[in-house]
N, CA, C and O of each residue as an XYZ file, in Angstrom:
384
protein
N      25.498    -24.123    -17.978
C      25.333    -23.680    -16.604
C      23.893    -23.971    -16.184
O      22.902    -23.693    -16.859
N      23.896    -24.431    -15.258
C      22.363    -25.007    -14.403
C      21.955    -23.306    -14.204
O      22.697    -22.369    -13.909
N      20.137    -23.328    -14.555
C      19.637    -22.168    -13.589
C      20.136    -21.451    -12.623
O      20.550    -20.292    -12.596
N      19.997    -22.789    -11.324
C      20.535    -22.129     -9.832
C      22.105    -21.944    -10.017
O      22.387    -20.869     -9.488
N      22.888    -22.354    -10.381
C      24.073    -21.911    -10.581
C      23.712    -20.650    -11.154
O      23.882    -19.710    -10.377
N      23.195    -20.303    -12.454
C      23.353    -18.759    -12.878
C      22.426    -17.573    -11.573
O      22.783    -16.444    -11.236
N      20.934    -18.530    -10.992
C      20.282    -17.407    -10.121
C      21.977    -17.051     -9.072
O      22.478    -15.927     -9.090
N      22.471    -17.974     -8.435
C      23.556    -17.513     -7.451
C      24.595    -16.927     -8.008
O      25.151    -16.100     -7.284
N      25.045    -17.087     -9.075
C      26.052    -16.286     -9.135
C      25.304    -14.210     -9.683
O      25.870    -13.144     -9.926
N      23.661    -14.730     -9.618
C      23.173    -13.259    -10.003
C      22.965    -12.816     -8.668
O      22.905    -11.594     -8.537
N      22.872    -13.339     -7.898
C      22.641    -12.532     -6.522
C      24.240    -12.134     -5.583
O      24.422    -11.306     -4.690
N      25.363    -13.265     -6.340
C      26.580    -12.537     -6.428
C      26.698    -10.879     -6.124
O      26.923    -10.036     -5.256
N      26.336    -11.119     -7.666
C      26.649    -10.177     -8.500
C      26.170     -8.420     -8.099
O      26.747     -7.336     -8.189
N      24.777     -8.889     -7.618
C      24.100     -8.061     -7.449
C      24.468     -7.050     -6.297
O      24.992     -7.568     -5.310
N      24.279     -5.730     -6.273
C      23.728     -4.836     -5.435
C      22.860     -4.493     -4.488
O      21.739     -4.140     -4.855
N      23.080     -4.512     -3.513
C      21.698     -3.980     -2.345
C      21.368     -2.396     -2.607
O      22.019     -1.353     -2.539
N      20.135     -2.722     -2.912
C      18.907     -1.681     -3.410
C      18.028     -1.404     -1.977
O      17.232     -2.104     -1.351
N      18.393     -0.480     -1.838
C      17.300     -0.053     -0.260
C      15.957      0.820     -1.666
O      15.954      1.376     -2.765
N      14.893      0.300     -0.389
C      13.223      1.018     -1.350
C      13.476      2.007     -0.163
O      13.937      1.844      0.967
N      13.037      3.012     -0.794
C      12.226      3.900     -0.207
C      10.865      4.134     -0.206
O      10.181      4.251     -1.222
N      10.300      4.233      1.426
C       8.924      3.643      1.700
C       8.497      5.399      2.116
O       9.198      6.296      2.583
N       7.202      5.371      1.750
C       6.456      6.652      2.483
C       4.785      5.866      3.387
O       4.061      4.903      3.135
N       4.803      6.598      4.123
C       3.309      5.846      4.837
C       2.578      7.308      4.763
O       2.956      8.477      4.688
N       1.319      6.609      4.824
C      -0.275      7.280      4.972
C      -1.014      6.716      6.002
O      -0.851      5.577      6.439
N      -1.845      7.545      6.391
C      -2.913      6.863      7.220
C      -3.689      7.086      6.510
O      -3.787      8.143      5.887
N      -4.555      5.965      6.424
C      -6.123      5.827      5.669
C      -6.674      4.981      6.631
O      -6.130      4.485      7.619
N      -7.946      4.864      6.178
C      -9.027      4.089      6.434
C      -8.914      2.528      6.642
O      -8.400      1.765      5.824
N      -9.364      2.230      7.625
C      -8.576      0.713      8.331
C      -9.736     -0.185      6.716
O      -9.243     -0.965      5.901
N     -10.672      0.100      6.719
C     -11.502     -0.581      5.854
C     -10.778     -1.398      4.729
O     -10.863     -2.574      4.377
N      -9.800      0.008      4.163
C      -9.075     -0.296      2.802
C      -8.034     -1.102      2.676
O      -7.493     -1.444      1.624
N      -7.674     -1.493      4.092
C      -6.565     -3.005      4.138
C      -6.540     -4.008      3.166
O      -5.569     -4.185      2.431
N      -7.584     -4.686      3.129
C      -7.818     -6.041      2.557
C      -7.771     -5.634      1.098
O      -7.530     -6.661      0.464
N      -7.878     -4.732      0.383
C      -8.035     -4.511     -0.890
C      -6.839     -3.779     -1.173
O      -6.404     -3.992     -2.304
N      -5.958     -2.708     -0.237
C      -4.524     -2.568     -0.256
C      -3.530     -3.823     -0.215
O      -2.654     -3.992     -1.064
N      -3.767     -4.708      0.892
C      -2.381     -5.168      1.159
C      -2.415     -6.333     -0.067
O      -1.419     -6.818     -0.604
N      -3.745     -6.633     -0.347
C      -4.284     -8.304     -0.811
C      -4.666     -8.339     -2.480
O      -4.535     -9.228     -3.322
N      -5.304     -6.672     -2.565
C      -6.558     -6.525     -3.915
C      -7.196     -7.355     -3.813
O      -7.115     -8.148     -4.752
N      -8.323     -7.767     -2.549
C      -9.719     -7.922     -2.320
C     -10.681     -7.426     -1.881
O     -11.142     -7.794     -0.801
N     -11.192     -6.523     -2.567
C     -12.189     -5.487     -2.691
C     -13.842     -6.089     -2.206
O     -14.944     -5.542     -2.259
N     -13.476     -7.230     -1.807
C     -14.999     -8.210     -1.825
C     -15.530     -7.461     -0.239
O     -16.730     -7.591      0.008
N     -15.006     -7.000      0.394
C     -15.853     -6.598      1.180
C     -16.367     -5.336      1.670
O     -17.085     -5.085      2.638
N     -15.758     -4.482      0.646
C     -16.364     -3.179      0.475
C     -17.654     -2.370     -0.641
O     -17.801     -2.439     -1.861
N     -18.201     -1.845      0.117
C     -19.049     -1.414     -1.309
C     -18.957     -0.421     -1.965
O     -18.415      0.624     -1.606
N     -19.520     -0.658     -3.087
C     -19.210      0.398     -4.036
C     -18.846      1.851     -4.107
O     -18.388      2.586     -4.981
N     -19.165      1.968     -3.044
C     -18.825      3.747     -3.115
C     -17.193      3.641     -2.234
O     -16.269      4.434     -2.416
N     -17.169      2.395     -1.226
C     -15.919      2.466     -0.816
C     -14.674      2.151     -1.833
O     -13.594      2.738     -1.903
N     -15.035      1.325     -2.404
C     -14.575      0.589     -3.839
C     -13.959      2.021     -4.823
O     -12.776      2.286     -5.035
N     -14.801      2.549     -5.155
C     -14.858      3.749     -5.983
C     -14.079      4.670     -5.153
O     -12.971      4.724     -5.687
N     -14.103      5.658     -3.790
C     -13.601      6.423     -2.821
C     -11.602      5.537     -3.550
O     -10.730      6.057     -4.247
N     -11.687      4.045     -2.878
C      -9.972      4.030     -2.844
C      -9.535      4.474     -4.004
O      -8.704      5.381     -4.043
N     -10.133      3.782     -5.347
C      -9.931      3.760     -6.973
C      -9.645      5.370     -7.436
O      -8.894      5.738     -8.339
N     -10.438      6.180     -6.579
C      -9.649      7.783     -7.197
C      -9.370      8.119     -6.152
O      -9.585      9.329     -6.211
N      -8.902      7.832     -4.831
C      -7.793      7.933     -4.221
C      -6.173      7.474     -4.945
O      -5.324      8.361     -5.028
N      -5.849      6.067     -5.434
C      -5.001      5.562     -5.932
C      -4.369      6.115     -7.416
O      -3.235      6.356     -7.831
N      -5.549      6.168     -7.898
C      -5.427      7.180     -9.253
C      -4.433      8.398     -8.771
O      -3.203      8.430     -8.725
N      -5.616      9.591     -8.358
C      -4.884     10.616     -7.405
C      -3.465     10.931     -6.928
O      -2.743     11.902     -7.156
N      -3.240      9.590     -6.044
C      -1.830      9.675     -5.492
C      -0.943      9.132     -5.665
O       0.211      9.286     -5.265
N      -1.721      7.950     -6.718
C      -0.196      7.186     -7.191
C       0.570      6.533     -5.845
O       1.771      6.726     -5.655
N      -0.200      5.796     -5.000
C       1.068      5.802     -4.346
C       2.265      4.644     -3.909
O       3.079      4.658     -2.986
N       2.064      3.874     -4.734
C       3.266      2.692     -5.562
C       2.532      1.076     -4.713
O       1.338      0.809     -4.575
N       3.498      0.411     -4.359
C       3.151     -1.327     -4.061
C       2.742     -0.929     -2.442
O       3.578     -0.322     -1.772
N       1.724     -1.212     -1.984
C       1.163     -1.333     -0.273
C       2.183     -2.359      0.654
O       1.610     -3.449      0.677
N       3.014     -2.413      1.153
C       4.164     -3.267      1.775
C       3.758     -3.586      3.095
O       4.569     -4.266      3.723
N       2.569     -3.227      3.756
C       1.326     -3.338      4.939
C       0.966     -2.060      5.870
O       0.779     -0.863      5.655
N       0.963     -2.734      6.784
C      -0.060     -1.647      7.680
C       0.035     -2.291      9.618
O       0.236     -3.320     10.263
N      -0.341     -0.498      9.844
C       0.378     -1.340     11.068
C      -0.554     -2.020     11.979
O      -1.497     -1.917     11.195
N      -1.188     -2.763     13.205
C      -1.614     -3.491     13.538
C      -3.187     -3.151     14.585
O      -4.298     -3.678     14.532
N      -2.793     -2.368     15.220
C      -3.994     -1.269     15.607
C      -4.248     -0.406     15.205
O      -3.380      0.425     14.937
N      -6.214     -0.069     14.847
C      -6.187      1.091     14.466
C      -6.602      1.979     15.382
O      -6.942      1.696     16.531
N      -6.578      3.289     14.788
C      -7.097      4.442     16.016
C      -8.138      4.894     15.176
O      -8.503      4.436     14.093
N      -8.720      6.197     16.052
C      -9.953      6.701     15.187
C      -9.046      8.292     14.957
O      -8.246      8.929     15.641
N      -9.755      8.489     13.469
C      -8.975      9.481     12.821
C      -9.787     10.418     12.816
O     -10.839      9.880     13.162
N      -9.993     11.537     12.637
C     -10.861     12.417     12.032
C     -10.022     13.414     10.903
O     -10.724     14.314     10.441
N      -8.892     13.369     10.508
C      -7.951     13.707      9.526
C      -7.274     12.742      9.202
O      -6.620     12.159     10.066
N      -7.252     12.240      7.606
C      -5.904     11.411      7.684
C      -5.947     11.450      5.858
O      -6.890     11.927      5.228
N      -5.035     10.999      5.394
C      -4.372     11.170      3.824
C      -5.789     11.141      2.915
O      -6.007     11.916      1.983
N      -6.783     10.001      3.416
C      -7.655      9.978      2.516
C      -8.654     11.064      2.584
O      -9.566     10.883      1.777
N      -8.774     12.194      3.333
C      -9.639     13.210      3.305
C      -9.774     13.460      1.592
O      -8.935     13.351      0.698
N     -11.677     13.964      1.566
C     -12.566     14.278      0.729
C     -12.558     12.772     -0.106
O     -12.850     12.686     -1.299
N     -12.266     11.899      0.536
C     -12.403     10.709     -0.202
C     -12.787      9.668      0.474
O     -13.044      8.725     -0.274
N     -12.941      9.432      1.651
C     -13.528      8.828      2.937
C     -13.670     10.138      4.118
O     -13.006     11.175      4.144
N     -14.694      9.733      5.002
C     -14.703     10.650      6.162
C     -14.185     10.112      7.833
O     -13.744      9.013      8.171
N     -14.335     10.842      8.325
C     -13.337     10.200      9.952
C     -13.995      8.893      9.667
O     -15.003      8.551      9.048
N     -12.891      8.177     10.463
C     -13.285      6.382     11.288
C     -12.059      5.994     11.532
O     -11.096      6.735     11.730
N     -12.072      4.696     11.523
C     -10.473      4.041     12.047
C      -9.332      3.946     10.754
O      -9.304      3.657      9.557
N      -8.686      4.262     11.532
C      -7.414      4.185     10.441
C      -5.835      3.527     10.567
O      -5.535      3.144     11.698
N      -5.212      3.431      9.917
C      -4.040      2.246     10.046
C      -2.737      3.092      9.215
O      -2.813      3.712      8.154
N      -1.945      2.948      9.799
C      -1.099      3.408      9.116
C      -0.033      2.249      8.081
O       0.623      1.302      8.515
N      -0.144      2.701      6.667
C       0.187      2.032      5.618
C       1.572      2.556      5.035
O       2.108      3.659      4.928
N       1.895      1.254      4.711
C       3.455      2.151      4.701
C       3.486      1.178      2.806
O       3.165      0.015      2.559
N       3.964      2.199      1.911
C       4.253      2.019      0.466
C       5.443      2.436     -0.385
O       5.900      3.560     -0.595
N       5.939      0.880     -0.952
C       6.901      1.497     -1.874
C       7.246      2.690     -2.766
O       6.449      2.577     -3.697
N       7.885      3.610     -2.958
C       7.887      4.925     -3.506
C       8.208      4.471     -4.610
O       9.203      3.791     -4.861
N       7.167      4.916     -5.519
C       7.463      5.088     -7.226
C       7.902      6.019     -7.657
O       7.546      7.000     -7.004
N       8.936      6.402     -8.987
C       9.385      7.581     -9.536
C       8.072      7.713    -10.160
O       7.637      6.800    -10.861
N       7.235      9.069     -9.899
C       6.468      9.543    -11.074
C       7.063     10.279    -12.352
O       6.317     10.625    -13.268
């Protein structure tokens, strides 16, 4: 049996799996290093702020964000960034 013959008859086969997504608002900053993991344009303390944010919340694969931001003065990342613009991020749900 050829590959693509076995990939098609696996997508046959297969089941539709809906993800379940949860969103946050964070910090518009943390895009490029959410959606991408390129951290190159943040500094270190922002760098560090997402890294025990993520730790913290676990909060599975970044699937994007939405397109304007607003200015927050509350949003998921509190005591870990302070008000500024923020985006709302929407992420695959992991079983912890």
């Amino acid at each position: 049996m050829k590959i693509i013959d076995a990939f098609k008859a696996g997508l046959r086969d297969a089941k539709p799996r809906r993800i379940k997504t949860t969103t946050y608002t964070l910090p518009a900053h943390w895009a490029c290093a959410l959606i991408n993991g390129d951290e190159s344009g943040m500094s270190e303390e922002e760098s560090s702020a997402l890294d025990r944010w993520i730790k913290d919340t676990r909060p599975g694969y970044c699937l994007g964000c939405s397109e304007e931001p607003e200015f927050c003065t509350n949003h998921d990342a509190d005591g870990y960034e302070l008000a500024g613009d923020c985006l709302t991020f929407t992420f695959e749900e992991i079983k912890k």
